[in-house]
C-alpha positions as CSV (number, residue, x, y, z in Angstrom):
1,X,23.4,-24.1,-14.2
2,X,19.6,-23.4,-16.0
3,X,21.0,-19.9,-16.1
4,X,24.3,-20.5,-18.1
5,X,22.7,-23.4,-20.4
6,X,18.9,-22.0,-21.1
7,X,19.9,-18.1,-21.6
8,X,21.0,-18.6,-24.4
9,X,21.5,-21.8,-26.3
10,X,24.7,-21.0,-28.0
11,X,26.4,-21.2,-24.2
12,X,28.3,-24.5,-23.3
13,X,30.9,-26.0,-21.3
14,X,32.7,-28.7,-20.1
15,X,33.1,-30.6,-16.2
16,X,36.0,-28.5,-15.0
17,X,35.4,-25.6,-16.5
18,X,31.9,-25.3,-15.3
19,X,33.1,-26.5,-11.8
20,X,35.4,-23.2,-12.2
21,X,32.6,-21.2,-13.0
22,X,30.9,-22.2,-10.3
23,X,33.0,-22.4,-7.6
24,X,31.5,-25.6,-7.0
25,X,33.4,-29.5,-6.5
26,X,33.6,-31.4,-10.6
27,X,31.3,-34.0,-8.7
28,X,28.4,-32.3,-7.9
29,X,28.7,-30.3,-10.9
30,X,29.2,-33.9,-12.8
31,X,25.8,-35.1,-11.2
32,X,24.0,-32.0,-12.5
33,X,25.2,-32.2,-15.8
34,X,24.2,-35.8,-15.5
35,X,20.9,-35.5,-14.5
36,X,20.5,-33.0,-17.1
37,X,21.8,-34.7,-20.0
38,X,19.6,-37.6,-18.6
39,X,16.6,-36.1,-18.9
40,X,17.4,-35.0,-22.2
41,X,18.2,-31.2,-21.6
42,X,21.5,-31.1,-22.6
43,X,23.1,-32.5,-25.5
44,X,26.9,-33.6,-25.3
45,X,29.7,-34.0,-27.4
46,X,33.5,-35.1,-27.4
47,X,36.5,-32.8,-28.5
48,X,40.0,-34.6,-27.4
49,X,39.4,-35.4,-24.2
50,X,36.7,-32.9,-23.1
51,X,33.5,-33.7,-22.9
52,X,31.4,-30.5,-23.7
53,X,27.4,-30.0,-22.8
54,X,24.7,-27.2,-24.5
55,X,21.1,-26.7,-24.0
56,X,18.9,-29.4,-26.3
57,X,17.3,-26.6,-28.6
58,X,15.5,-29.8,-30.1
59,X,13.7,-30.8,-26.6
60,X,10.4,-30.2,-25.9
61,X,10.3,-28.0,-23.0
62,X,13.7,-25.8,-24.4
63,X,11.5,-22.4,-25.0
64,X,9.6,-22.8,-22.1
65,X,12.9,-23.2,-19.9
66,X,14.2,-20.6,-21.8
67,X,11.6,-18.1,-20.3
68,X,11.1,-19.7,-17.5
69,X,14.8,-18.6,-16.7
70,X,14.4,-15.3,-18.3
71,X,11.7,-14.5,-16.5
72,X,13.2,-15.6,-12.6
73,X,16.2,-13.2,-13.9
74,X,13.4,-10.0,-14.3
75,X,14.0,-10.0,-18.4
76,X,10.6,-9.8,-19.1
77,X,10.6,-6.8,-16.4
78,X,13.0,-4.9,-17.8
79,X,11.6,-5.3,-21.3
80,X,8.6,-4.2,-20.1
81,X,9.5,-1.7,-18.2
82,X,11.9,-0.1,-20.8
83,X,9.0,0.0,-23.5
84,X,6.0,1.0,-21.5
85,X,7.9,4.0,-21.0
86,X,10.3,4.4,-23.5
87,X,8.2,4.1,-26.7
88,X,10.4,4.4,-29.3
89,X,13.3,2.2,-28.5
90,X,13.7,-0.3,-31.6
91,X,16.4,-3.1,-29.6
92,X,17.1,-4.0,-26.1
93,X,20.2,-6.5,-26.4
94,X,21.4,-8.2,-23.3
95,X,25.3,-8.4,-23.6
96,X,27.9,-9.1,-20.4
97,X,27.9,-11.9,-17.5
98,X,24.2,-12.5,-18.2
99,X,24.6,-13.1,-21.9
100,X,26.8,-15.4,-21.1
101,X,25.1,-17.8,-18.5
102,X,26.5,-16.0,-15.2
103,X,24.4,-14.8,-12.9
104,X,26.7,-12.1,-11.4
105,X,24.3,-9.4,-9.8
106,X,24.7,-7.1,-12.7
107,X,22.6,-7.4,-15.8
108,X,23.7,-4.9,-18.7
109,X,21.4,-3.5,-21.2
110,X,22.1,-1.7,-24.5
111,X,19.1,-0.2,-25.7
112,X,19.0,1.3,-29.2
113,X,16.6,4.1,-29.7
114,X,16.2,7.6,-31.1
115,X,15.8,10.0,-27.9
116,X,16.4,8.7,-24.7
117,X,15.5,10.5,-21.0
118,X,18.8,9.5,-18.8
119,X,16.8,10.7,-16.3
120,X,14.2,8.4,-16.7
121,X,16.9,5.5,-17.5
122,X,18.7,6.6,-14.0
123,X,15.2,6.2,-12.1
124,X,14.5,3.3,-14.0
125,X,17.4,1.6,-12.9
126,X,16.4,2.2,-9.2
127,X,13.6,0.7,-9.4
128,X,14.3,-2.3,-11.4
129,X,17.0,-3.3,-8.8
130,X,13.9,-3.1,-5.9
131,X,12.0,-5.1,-7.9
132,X,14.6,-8.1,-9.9
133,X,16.9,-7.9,-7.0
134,X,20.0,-7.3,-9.1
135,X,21.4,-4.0,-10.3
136,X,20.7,-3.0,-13.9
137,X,23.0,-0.8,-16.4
138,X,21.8,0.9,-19.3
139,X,23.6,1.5,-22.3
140,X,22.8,3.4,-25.0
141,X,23.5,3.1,-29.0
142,X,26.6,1.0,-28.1
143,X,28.4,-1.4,-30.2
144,X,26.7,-4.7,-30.0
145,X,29.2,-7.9,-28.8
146,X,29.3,-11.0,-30.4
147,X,27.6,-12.8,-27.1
148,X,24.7,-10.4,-26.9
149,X,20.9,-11.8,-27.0
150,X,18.4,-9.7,-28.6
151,X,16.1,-9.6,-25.9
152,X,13.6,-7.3,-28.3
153,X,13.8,-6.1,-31.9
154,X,10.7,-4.0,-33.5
155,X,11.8,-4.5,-36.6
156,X,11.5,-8.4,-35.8
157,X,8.3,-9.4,-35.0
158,X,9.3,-12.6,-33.7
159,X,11.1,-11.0,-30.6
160,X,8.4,-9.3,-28.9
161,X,8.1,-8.4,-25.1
162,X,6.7,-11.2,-24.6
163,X,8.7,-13.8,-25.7
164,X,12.1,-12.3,-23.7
């Protein structure tokens, strides 16, 4: 549930859909969200009859969750993996089931850059699936989604390797 909340922070949900999500019965996904909200993690709020929970972006400890849960998910790995050899990529954007709080398996990568070896991204993605545990895709120069997380931008010196 760290996963689909601390991501990314525009990710929510509500009791039965997040007991849908996760396969899992509404009560013990009820006494997560509880002890979550209790601990002041997650923030809630009321539409009809839904009652709909999001990561506290206010509480102390958000960012360090935030990478805390980007890091157990190899993000920082494949950021720096991806510019230690690929020097001139400008973004790596994480879009799919990851982006959106659902650890699947399969995290997929757009990365945006001038010349890129497919080679190297092929080898690349061999060897970040040893290391993470989960299978990587690359894409390249794609169309960017609406739920993608800029997981590095050059031209943004606030998203540097280090804070994915």
């Amino acid at each position: 549930m760290l996963v689909k909340f601390f991501i990314n922070a525009a990710n929510s949900g509500y009791l039965n859909g997040l007991a849908l999500e996760f396969d899992e019965s509404t009560n013990a996904i009820r006494r997560e969200l509880n002890n979550l909200s209790e601990a002041g993690y997650l923030i809630q709020w009321k539409i009809k009859n839904k009652i709909f929970y999001a990561a506290n972006t206010k509480h102390t400890l958000f960012e360090m969750l935030q990478k805390i849960v980007r890091k157990h998910l190899g993000l920082e790995e494949i950021v720096e993996s991806v510019l230690s050899q690929m020097g001139d990529v400008s973004k790596i954007i994480l879009i799919g089931d990851y982006a959106l709080g659902r650890d699947t398996g399969t995290i997929e990568i757009i990365l945006i850059a001038d010349k890129v070896d497919t080679a190297y991204v092929k080898k690349l993605q061999r060897k970040l699936k040893n290391i993470i545990e989960r299978t990587v895709l690359f894409y390249i120069n794609c169309s960017i989604s609406d739920d993608a997380i800029v997981l590095y931008d050059n031209s943004n010196p606030e998203t540097t390797p280090q804070d994915s």
